[in-house]
Each structure stands twice: as structure tokens, then as C-alpha cells.
C-alpha positions as CSV (number, residue, x, y, z in Angstrom):
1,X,26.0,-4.1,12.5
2,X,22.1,-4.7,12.7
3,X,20.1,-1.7,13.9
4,X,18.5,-1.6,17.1
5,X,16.1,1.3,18.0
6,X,14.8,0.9,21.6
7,X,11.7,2.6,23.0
8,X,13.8,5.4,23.5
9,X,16.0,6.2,21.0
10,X,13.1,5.7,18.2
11,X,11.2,8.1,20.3
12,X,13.6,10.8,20.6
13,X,14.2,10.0,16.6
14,X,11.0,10.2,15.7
15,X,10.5,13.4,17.3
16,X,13.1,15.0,15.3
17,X,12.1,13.7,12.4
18,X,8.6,15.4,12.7
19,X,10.3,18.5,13.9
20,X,12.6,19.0,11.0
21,X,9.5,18.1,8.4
22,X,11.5,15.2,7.4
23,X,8.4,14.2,5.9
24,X,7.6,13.3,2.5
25,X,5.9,16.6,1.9
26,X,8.6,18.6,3.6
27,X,11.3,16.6,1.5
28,X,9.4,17.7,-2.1
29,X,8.5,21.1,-1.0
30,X,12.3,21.4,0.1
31,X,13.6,20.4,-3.5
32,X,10.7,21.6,-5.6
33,X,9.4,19.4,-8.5
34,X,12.4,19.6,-10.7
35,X,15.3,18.6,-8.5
36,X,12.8,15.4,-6.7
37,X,12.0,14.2,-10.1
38,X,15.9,14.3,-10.4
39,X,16.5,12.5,-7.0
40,X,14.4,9.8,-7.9
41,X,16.0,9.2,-11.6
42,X,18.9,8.8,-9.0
43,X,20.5,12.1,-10.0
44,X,21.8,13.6,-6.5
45,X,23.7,17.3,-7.3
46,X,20.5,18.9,-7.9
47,X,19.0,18.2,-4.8
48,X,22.3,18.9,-3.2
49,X,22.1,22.0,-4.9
50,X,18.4,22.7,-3.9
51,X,19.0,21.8,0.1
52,X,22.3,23.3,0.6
53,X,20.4,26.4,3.0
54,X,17.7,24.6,4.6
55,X,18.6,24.1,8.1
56,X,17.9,21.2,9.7
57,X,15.6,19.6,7.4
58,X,18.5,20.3,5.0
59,X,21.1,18.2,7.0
60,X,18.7,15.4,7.5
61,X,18.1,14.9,3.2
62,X,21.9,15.5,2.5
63,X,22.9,12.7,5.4
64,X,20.0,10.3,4.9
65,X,18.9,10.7,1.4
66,X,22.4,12.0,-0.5
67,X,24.7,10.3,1.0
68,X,27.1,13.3,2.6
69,X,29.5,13.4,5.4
70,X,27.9,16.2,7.7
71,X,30.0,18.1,10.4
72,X,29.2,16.9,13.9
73,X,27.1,20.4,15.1
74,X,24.8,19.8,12.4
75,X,24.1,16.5,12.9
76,X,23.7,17.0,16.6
77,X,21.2,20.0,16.5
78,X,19.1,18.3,13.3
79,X,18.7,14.8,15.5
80,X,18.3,16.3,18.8
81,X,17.1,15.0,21.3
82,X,18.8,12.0,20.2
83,X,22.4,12.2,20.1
84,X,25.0,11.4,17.2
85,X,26.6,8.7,19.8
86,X,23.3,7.0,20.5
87,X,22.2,7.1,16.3
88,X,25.8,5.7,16.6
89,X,24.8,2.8,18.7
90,X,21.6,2.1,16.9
91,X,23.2,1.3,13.8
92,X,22.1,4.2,12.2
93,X,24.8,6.5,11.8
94,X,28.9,6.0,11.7
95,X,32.0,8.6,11.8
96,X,33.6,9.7,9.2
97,X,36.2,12.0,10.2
98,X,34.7,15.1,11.9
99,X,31.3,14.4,11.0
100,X,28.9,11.4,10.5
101,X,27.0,9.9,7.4
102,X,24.4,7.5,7.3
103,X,25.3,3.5,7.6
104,X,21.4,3.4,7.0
105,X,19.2,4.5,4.6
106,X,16.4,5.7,6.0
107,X,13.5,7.8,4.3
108,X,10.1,9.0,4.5
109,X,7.4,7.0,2.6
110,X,3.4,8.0,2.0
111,X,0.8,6.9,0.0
112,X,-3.6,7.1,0.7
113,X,-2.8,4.6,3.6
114,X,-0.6,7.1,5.6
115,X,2.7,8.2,6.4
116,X,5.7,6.4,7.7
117,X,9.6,6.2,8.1
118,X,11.6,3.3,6.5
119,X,15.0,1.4,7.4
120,X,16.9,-0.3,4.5
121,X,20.4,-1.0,3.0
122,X,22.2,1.9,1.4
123,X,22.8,1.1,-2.2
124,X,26.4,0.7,-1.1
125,X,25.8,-2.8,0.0
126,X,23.4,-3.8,-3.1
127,X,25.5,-6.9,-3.9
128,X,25.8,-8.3,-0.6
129,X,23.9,-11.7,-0.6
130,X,22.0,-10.6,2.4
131,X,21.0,-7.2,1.1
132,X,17.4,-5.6,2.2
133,X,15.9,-3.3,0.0
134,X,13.9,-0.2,0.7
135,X,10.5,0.7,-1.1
136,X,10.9,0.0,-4.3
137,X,9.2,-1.1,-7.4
138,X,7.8,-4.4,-6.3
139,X,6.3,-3.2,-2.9
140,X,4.6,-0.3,-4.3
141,X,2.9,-2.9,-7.3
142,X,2.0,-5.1,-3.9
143,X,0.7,-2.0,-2.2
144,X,-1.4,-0.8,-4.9
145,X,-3.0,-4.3,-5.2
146,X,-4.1,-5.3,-2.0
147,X,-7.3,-5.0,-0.7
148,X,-7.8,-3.0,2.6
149,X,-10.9,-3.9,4.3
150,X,-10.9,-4.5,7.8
151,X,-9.5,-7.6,9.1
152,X,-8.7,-9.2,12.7
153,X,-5.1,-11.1,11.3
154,X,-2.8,-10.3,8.5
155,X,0.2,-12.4,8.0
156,X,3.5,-10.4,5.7
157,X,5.4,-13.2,4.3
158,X,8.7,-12.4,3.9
159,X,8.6,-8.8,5.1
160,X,11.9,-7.7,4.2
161,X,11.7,-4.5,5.7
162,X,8.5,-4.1,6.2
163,X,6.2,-2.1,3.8
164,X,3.2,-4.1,3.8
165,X,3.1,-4.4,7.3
166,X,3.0,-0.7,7.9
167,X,-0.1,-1.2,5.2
168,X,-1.8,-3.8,7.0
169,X,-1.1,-2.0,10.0
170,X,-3.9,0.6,8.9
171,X,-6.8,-2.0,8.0
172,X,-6.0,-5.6,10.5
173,X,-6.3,-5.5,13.9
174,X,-3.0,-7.4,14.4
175,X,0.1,-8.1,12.3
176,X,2.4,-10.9,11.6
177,X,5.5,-10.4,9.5
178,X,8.1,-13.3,9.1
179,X,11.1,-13.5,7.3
180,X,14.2,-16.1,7.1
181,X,16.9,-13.0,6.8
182,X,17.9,-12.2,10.6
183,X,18.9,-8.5,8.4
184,X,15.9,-8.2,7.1
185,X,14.0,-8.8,10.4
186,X,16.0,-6.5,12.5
187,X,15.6,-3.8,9.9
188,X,11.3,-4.4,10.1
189,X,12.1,-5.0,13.8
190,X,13.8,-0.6,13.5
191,X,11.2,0.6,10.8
192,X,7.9,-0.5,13.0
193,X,9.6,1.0,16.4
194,X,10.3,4.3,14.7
195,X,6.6,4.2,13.6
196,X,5.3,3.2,16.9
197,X,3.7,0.1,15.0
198,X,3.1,-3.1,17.2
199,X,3.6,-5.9,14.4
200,X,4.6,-9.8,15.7
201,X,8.1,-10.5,14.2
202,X,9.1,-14.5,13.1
203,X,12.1,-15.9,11.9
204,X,12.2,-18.6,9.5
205,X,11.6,-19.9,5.8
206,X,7.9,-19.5,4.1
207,X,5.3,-20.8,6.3
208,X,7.5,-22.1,8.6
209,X,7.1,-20.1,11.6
210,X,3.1,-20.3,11.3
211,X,3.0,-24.0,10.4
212,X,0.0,-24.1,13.1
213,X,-2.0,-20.8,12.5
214,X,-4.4,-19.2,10.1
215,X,-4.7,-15.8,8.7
216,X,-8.0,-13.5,8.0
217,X,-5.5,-12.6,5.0
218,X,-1.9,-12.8,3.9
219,X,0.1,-10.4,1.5
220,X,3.7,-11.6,0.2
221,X,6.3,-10.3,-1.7
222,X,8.5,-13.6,-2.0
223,X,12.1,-14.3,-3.4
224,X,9.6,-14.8,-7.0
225,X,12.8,-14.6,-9.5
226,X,13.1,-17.7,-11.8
227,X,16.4,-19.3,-12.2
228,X,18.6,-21.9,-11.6
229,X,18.3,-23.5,-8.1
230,X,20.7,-21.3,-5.9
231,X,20.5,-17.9,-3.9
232,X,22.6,-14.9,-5.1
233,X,20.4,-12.8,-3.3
234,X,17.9,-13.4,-0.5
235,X,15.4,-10.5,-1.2
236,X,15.5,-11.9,-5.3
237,X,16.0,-15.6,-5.2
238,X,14.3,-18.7,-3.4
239,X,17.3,-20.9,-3.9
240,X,14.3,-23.4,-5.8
241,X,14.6,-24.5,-9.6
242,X,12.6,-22.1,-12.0
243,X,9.1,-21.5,-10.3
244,X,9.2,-24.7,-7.7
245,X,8.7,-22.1,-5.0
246,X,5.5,-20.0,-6.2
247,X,4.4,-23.6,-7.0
248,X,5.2,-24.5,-3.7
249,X,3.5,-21.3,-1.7
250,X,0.8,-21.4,-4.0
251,X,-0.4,-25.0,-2.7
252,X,0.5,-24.6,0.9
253,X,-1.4,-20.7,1.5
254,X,-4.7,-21.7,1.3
255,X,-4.5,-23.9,4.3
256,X,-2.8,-21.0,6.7
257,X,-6.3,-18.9,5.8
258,X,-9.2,-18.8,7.4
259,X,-12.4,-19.6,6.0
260,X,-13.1,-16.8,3.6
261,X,-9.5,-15.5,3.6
262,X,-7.8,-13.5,1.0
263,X,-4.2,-14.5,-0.1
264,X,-2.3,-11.9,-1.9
265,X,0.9,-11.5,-3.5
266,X,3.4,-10.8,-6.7
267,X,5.3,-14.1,-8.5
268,X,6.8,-15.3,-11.2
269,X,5.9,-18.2,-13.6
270,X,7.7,-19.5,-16.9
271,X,6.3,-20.2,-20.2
272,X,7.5,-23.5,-21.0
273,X,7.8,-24.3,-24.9
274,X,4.6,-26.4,-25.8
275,X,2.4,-25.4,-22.9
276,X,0.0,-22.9,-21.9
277,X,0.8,-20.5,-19.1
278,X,-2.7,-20.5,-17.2
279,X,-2.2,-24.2,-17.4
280,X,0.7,-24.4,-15.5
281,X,-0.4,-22.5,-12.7
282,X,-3.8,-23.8,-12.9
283,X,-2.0,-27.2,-11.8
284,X,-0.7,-25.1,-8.8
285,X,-3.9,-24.5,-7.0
286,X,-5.4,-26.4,-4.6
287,X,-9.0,-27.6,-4.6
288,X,-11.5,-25.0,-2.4
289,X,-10.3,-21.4,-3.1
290,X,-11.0,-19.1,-5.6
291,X,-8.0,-17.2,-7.8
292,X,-7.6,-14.6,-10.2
293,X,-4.1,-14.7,-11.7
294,X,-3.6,-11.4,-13.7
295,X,-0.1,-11.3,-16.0
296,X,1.1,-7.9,-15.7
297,X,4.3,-8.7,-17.8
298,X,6.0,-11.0,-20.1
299,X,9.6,-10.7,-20.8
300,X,12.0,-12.9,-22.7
301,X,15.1,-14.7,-21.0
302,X,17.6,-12.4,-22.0
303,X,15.3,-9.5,-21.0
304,X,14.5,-11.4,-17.8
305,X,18.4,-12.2,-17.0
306,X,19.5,-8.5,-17.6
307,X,16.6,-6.6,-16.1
308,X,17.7,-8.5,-12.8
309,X,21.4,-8.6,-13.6
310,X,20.7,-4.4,-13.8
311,X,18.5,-4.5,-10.3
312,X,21.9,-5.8,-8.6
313,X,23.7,-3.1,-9.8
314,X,26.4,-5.5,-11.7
315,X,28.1,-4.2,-14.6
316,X,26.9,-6.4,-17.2
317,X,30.1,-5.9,-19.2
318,X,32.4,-7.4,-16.5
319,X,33.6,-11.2,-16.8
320,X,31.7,-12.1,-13.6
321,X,28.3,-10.7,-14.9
322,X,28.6,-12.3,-18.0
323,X,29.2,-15.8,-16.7
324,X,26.2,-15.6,-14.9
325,X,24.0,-14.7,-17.4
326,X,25.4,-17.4,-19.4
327,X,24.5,-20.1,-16.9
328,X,21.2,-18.5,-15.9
329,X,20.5,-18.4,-19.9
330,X,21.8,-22.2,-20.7
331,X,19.6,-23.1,-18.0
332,X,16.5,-21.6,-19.4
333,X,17.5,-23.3,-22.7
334,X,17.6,-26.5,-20.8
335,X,14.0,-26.2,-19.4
336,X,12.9,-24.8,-22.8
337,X,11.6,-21.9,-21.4
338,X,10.2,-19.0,-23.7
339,X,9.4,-16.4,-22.0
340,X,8.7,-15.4,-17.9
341,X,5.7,-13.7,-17.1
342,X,5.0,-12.0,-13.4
343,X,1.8,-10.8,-12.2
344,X,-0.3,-10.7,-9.1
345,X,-2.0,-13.6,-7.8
346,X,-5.2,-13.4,-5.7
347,X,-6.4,-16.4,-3.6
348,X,-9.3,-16.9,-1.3
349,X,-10.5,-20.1,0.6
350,X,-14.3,-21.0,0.3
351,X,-16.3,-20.2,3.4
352,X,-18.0,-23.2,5.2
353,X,-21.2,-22.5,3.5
354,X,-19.3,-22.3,0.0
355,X,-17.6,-25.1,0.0
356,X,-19.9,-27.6,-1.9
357,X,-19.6,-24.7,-4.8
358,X,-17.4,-24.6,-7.6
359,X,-14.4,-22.0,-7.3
360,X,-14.2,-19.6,-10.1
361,X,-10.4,-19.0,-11.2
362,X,-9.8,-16.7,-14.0
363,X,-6.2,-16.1,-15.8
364,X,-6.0,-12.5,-17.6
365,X,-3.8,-10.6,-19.4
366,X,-3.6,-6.7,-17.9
367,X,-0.3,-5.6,-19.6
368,X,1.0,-1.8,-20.3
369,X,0.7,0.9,-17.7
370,X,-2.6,0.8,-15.4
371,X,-2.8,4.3,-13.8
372,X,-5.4,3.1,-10.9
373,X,-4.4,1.1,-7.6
374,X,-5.6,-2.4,-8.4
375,X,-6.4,-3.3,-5.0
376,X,-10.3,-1.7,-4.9
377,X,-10.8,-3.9,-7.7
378,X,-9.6,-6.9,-6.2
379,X,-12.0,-6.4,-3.9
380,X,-14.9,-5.8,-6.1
381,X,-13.8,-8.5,-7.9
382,X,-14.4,-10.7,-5.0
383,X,-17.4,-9.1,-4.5
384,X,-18.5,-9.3,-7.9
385,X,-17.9,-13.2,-8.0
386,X,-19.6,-14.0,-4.8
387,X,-22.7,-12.3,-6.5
388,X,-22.6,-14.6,-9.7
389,X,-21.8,-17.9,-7.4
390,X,-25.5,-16.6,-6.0
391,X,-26.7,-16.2,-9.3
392,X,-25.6,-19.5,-10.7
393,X,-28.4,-20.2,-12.9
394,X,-29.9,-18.8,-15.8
395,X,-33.1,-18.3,-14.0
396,X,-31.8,-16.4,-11.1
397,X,-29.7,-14.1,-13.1
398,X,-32.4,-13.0,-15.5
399,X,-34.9,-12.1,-12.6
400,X,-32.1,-9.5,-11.6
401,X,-32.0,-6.0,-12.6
402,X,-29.0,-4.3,-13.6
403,X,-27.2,-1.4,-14.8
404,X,-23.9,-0.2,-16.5
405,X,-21.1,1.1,-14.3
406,X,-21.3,5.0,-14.3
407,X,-17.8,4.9,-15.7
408,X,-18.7,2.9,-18.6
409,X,-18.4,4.6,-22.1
410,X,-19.9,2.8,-25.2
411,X,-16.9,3.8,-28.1
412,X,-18.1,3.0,-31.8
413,X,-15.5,3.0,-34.8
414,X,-15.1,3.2,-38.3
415,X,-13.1,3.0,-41.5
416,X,-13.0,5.2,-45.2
417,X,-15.0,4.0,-47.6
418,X,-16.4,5.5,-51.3
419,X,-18.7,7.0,-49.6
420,X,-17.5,8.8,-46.1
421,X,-17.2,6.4,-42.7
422,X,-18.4,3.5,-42.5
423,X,-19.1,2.2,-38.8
424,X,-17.4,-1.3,-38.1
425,X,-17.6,-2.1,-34.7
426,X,-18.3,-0.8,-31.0
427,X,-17.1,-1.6,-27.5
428,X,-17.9,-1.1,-23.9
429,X,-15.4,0.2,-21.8
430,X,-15.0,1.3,-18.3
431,X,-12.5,4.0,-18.0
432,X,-11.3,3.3,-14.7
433,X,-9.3,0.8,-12.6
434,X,-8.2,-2.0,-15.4
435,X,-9.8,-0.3,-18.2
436,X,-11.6,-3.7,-19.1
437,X,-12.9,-3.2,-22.6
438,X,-15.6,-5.7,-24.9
439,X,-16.3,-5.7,-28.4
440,X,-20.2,-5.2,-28.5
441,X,-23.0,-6.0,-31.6
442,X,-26.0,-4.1,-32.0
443,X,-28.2,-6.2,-30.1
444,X,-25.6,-6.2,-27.3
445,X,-25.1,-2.4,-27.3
446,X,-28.6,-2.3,-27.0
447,X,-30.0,-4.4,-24.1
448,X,-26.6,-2.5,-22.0
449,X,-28.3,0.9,-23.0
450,X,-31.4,-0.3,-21.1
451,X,-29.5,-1.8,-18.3
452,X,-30.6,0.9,-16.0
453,X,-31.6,-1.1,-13.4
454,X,-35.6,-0.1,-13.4
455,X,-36.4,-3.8,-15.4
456,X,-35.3,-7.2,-14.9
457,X,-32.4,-8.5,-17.2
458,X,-35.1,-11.5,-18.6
459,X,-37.8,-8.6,-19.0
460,X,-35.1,-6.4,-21.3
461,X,-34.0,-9.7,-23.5
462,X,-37.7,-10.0,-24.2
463,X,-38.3,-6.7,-25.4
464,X,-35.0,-7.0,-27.6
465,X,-36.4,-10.6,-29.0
466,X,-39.9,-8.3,-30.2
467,X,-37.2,-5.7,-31.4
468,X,-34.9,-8.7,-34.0
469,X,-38.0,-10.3,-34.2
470,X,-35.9,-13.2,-32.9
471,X,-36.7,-16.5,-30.2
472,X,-36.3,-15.3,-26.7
473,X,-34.8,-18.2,-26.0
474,X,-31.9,-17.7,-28.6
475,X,-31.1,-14.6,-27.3
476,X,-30.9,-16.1,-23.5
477,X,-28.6,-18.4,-25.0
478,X,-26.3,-15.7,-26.8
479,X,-26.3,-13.4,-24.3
480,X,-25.9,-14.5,-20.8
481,X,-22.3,-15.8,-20.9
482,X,-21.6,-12.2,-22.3
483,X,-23.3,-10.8,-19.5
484,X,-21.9,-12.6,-16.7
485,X,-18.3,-11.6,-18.4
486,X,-20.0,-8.1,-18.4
487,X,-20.5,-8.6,-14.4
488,X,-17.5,-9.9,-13.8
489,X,-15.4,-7.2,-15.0
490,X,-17.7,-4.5,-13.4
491,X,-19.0,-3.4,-16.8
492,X,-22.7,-4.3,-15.4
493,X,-23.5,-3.9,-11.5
494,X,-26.5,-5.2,-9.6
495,X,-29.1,-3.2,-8.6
């Protein structure tokens, strides 16, 4: 049964909610820091143990987030006004003897952007081809990433059930979401009435349902697992060989954007034996947009095969797992593929007045654990790049004044020697967002310390020429790419 939530009923359900504090403050104060950590490591008896006496708020968590039968009374007074027959009706709840237990899961969800409610599948029905999965792992990454600046449209590609639509929801002035599951759809379709959220819902594959339109910008969180060309999962694969698909969506976004649009979204690509990564997904992009691919991970096949193989909840010990992984394994040996890396990938098409100038597209490496949201720094790498595309030439870039980011830290090092530390190197750093960090010489460390915006960049490499005693001219030479890496990365600002 698909869930159905009309005006009514997700009014009347959202009013309980709020009354109980079913909330995702209400739920953590309600456990306490031990026994949430515990529910999110998947580890249910201490929270059952933690919201056994909590009234309402109690019953909600134990049938919605644990999983329990709960008698009848209870469920009626904790969802009131709306009634267990009409949760019934909705697809949200079913009998089970006496009492009633969730056929939903359904759970609170906050981050910076706000506060909402969210329908998915119970874990119950993980291995069903057609499963739709909650907030999890990959929509938080996606979350984290975007930019949110004010836009009039936003397209979600395949919005599953419907995270980064609640997102754009905060920041465009209207919202598209498509997706090709008629599940996944009518569980966006539940999760945006219970939040009161008016978001245009499409059915069909990729671009599909928008052939015609264009997009201020356009976040995705596609089917990006590579494999062999068939669909054991809708949510996971695109039922294309290897990476066709990104390959695919990768060409074809660009022209659903408006000029000066921003795509966003999470994929997959392979490292193919005897070629470069950035290469291959270089030969992806369309002519007319700018892109900053950032690899966020790199696993190996088998690592790849079981990490997804684990996501589906398979035992990886039974006969049926095994063969799987042996055909999804022979067919990476086939394609001679080494490794699979997944990242985010950041598109946007050249304005009108832009589009006689060269696109800058940048491949980097950001792997291990980055504790800031990525998506400010999207933007001010946007931002940042628009500035150098001004600044083209050597002339324009040294009559600008500059000055290091107040979050920049110079760090200097050194190794034993016969006679105490010796200093061997130094690096800037910022010490926020991607921690971006450049090895630094002297004269280097020295025209950033007087980068503080009261001179000219030209007027500072003079003064350090006088300083070496060394051409002016060498030093432009040696120093500007530097710098404009130094800009890019948000090391140096404009003044």
C-alpha cells in the first residue's frame, strides 16, 4: 500500500506530532545522549528502556522509531485528533493484534535549514527492488554541499523521498522533484503534505519529465552505484554499464539550467587501469559551464562490492550474496577497473555575457573527514572564480589589493639535527571548511604576511624584488600562478 495523507489527515498528524514534541529535540532530550547515540548505532533496547514512562511522546518513538506493537488507547490518545483507522487508511499504520505498529517509518529530521517530518521504508522492506530510503548517509553529504542562496526554480532529480526538496524549499521560490519510482513519489508526495510544503511532483526517468524546462539550479542524488548494467535496487542502481549514467546526466544538465545556473549533485566514476580519473570525467562535460569535481573517496572493488552488498542488508556469507559479488567483481575485472571513486560534482552554465570566456574546471582530491558543511564553500568558490575570470590577466590582478583569510594560519616545521631544530618547511592553511593547505618559501610566506589589503598585489611584489634583490619581473612570473591558486582556494580574498 502507498501512503496517502490528504489535507486533512496530515493536518490533524501534524498537529500531534508538535503536540507530543515528536520533534528532533524532544526525541534526544527524551533518551538523553547515551541511549540516542545507541539508537543511531541501530541499538534499540536502550531507548526502549529510556522511553518506556514518557507519555505520549513515548508511544510515538516506540511505534515509529523502535518498531513496537502499541495497545490501541495509546495509539489513539498520542495521534489524536487523527484516529488509528484513518493512520490506517493513509498507509501509515496497520493492526497487529490489539494494537497497531508502524507500516511506515516516519521520523523527525533538522539541520541549520529547519525542521521537518520524513516518510520512508522501514528497514523491514530493505531488499525489495523498489525500496525508498529515509535520510541517510548520502542525503545528508548532498545537504551539506549545496549552496542555498536564493533562487526562483530548483529542480530535485530523483527525489526519493524527498530531503533536498524540503532544503530547497527554504532558499527557491518553487520546487520540482521527479522521480521514476511511483513508491518513491507517493512517499515525497506524504513527507511534503505533512510539512505543509508545496513542491511540483513528476514521474519519469532522469530528465525526462522536464525535457522542455530550465532550472535556476538543480540538486540530485541519482542511482550513482557502478556495476554491471541491471537494477537490483532503484534508489542504488541506474540499470546503465559502470558510469554510462553520470556520464550521461553529466552532458544532458547543463542544458535544463538557466544561464548562470548551478547543478549539484553526488556520483560515482571508475578508475579505469591506464587512465587518469579527472580525464575521464573531464570527457563528460560539455562545452560552456564551469565544474569543480571534488573526490571525497576512493575505494577498491571488493571494498566497493561489499560496502553496497552491507547497505542492502544481505548477508554476505549466504550463497545468493556471494554470487553477486562474484559477477559484479568479474565484471570490474572485465572493464579493468581499479578502483571507484565518488565525490560531489558542481556544475554551472556561463551567463550570456560569459560565454566567449573560458570555463575553469578543477578536479581535487578532499579525502578523510571534513567537519564543515561544504556547501558555503561551493558558493564562494563560485564566487571566488567569477573574480579571477575578471582578473584574467596579469595586469589586472596585480593592480588588486588583497589579504589573507582571517582563518588562515601560517604553520612552520622542522626536524633534529646536531645542533637543536632545524626549520624545513612552512605552509599556509585555512582552518576552516576544506582545510585547503600550501607549502610556502620564504619569499612566499612573506609577500602573504603583507597581503593586508592596504597595497596593491604589484606594489608588494616590488618591495619583495628590493628585499631578494631579485628582477620584479621574475618574481611576477613565480608568483602569480601561486597566487591565483592562493585565491581560488580562499587562502587570499579581495579587498
Amino acid at each position: 500500500m502507498l501512503p496517502h495523507l490528504s489535507p486533512a489527515c496530515a493536518e490533524s498528524l501534524r498537529a500531534a506530532l508538535l503536540r507530543a514534541r515528536f520533534t528532533t529535540d524532544g526525541v534526544r532530550e527524551l533518551l538523553g545522549p547515551s541511549a540516542h547515540a545507541a539508537l543511531g548505532r541501530g541499538e534499540v533496547e536502550p531507548a526502549f528502556r529510556a522511553g518506556r514512562e514518557a507519555g505520549e511522546l513515548g508511544v510515538l518513538v516506540r511505534l515509529l522509531l523502535l518498531g513496537a506493537t502499541e495497545p490501541d488507547a495509546a495509539v489513539r490518545a498520542a495521534l489524536a485528533p487523527l484516529t488509528p483507522s484513518d493512520a490506517r487508511d493513509a498507509g501509515l499504520l496497520v493492526p497487529d493484534g490489539d494494537g497497531w505498529r508502524a507500516a511506515l517509518d516516519l521520523r523527525p529530521y533538522a539541520d541549520d535549514d529547519g525542521e521537518w517530518w520524513v516518510l520512508s521504508d522501514l528497514d523491514a522492506r530493505r531488499q525489495d527492488r523498489d525500496h525508498v530510503t529515509g535520510v541517510g548517509g548520502a542525503s545528508l553529504t548532498l545537504a551539506a554541499a549545496t549552496v542555498r542562496r536564493p533562487v526562483g526554480s530548483l529542480l530535485d532529480l530523483g527525489t526519493g523521498c524527498g530531503v533536498q526538496a524540503l532544503h530547497a524549499g527554504r532558499h527557491a521560490r518553487t520546487v520540482t522533484a521527479t522521480d521514476v519510482a511511483p513508491r518513491a513519489l507517493a512517499m515525497a508526495r506524504a513527507t511534503f503534505a505533512l510539512n505543509a510544503l508545496d513542491v511540483e511532483l513528476l514521474e519519469g526517468a532522469w530528465l525526462e519529465p522536464v525535457a522542455d524546462r530550465r532550472f535556476d539550479q538543480i540538486v540530485s542524488n541519482p542511482p550513482f552505484v557502478p556495476g554491471p548494467a541491471r537494477v537490483d535496487y532503484v534508489y542504488r542502481d541506474s540499470g546503465q554499464d559502470g558510469d554510462a549514467a553520470l556520464a550521461a546526466l553529466l552532458r544532458a544538465l547543463p542544458g535544463h539550467l538557466e544561464p548562470g545556473g548551478v547543478a549539484q549533485l553526488l556520483g560515482s566514476w571508475l578508475h579505469v587501469r591506464g587512465e587518469d580519473w579527472p580525464d575521464r570525467v573531464r570527457s563528460w562535460l560539455p562545452p560552456g559551464v564551469d565544474a569543480w569535481i571534488v573526490q571525497r573517496e576512493v575505494s577498491d572493488p571488493a571494498l566497493h562490492v561489499g560496502t553496497w552488498q552491507r547497505d542492502a542488508g544481505l548477508d554476505l556469507a549466504s550463497p545468493a550474496a556471494r554470487a553477486q559479488a562474484g559477477e559484479w567483481l568479474d565484471w570490474m575485472e572485465r572493464e579493468h577497473v581499479e578502483a571507484v571513486g565518488f565525490g560531489f560534482l558542481t556544475l554551472r552554465r556561463l551567463d550570456g555575457a560569459s560565454t566567449d570566456a573560458e570555463p575553469t574546471v578543477v578536479f581535487e582530491d578532499v579525502l578523510g573527514e571534513v567537519s564543515d558543511p561544504l556547501g558555503p564553500e561551493t558558493a564562494g568558490w563560485l564566487d571566488r572564480i567569477d573574480w579571477l575570470r575578471a582578473h584574467t590577466s596579469d595586469e589586472a590582478l596585480l593592480a588588486a589589493p588583497l589579504a589573507v583569510a582571517s582563518s588562515v594560519v601560517l604553520e612552520t616545521y622542522a626536524e633534529p639535527g646536531t645542533e637543536g631544530w632545524a626549520e624545513v618547511g612552512a605552509a599556509v592553511a585555512r582552518m576552516d571548511g576544506p582545510r585547503w593547505r600550501h607549502e610556502v618559501d620564504g619569499p612566499a610566506a612573506a609577500l602573504l604576511a603583507g597581503c593586508q589589503g592596504a597595497l596593491a598585489l604589484g606594489e608588494l611584489v616590488k618591495l619583495l624584488a628590493v628585499a631578494h634583490d631579485r628582477p620584479a619581473g621574475e618574481l611576477v612570473a613565480a608568483t602569480l600562478p601561486a597566487v591565483r591558486e592562493f585565491l581560488r582556494h580562499g587562502i587570499l580574498v579581495p579587498v
